[in-house]
Each structure stands twice: as structure tokens, then as C-alpha cells.
C-alpha positions in Angstrom: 18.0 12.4 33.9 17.2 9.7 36.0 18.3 8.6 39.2 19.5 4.7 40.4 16.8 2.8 41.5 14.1 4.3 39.1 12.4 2.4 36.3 14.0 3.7 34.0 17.1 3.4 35.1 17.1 -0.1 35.3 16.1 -1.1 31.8 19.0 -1.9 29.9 19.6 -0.1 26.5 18.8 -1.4 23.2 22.1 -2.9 21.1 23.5 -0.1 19.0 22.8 -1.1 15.0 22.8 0.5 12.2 20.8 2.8 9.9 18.8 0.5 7.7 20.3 1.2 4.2 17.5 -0.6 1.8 13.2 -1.4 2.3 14.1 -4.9 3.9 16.1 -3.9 6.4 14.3 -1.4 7.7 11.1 -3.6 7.2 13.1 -6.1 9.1 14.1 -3.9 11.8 10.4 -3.1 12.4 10.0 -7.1 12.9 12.2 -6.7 15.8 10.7 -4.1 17.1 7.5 -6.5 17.4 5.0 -5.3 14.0 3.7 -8.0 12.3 5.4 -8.8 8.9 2.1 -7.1 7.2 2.5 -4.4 9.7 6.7 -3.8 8.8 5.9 -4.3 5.6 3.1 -1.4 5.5 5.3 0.9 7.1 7.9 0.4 4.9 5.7 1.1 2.1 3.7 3.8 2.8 5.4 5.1 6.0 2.9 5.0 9.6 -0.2 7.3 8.1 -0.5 3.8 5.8 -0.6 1.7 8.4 -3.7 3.7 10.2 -5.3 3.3 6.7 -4.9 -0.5 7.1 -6.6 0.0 9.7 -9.7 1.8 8.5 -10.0 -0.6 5.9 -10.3 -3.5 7.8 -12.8 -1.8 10.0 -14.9 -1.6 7.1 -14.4 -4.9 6.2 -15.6 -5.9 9.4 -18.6 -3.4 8.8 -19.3 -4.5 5.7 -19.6 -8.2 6.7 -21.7 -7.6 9.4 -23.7 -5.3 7.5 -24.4 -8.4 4.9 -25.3 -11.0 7.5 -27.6 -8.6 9.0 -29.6 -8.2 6.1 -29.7 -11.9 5.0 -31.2 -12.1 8.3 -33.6 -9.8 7.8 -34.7 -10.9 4.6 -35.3 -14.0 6.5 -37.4 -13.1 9.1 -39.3 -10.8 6.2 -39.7 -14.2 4.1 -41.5 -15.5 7.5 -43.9 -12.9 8.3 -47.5 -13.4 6.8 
């Protein structure tokens, strides 16, 4: 338990609400909580494990693309050798 004057003690608690009862409240109550509307909407869908596999697939998308312009450039500099 904490004491007056601590941290935590200070912070004042969240407003009391209710159980989400359908997708867009709860997806809604993840907004509030600060996710991104993608983000909430994951979640909602495919609970937190989706939302790491977001993740991983953006992370390849980001791999991917670099892995393109890389090798344009190197067909480049190949065209230029003798």
C-alpha cells in the first residue's frame, strides 16, 4: 500500500466505467487508453498477440523495401562497371 506523499499516491484514479459490452466499445475504450485507431482496432480483432504480428509485418515491409532499393542500386553501379 502506499504511503502520502509517494508517487503513487498522488495520481488520481481513473473514472469508474463500464465493461465494454460489444467490439466498438471495447475498441473505443482502447482509443482512450491512447492506441491508435489501427492499433484498438487490431486488438479488438485479434486480441494483443495480433498486434505484435502487425508489428512483424511492417518490419518486413520495411525490409523488404530496403531490400529492393538496394538492389536497384546495385544493378546500377553493375551497369557502370566496364
Amino acid at each position: 500500500m502506499t504511503q502520502p506523499g509517494e508517487p503513487a499516491a498522488t495520481l488520481p484514479l481513473p473514472p469508474v466505467k463500464s465493461k465494454p459490452r460489444t467490439s466498438r466499445e471495447f475498441e473505443h475504450a482502447l482509443r482512450e487508453l491512447g492506441f491508435s485507431k489501427t492499433e484498438a482496432r487490431t486488438i479488438a480483432s485479434h486480441g494483443f498477440k495480433g498486434l505484435a504480428d502487425a508489428d512483424s509485418a511492417e518490419d518486413l515491409s520495411e525490409l523488404t523495401a530496403l531490400i529492393e532499393r538496394n538492389s536497384k542500386l546495385f544493378e546500377r553501379i553493375e551497369r557502370q562497371l566496364p
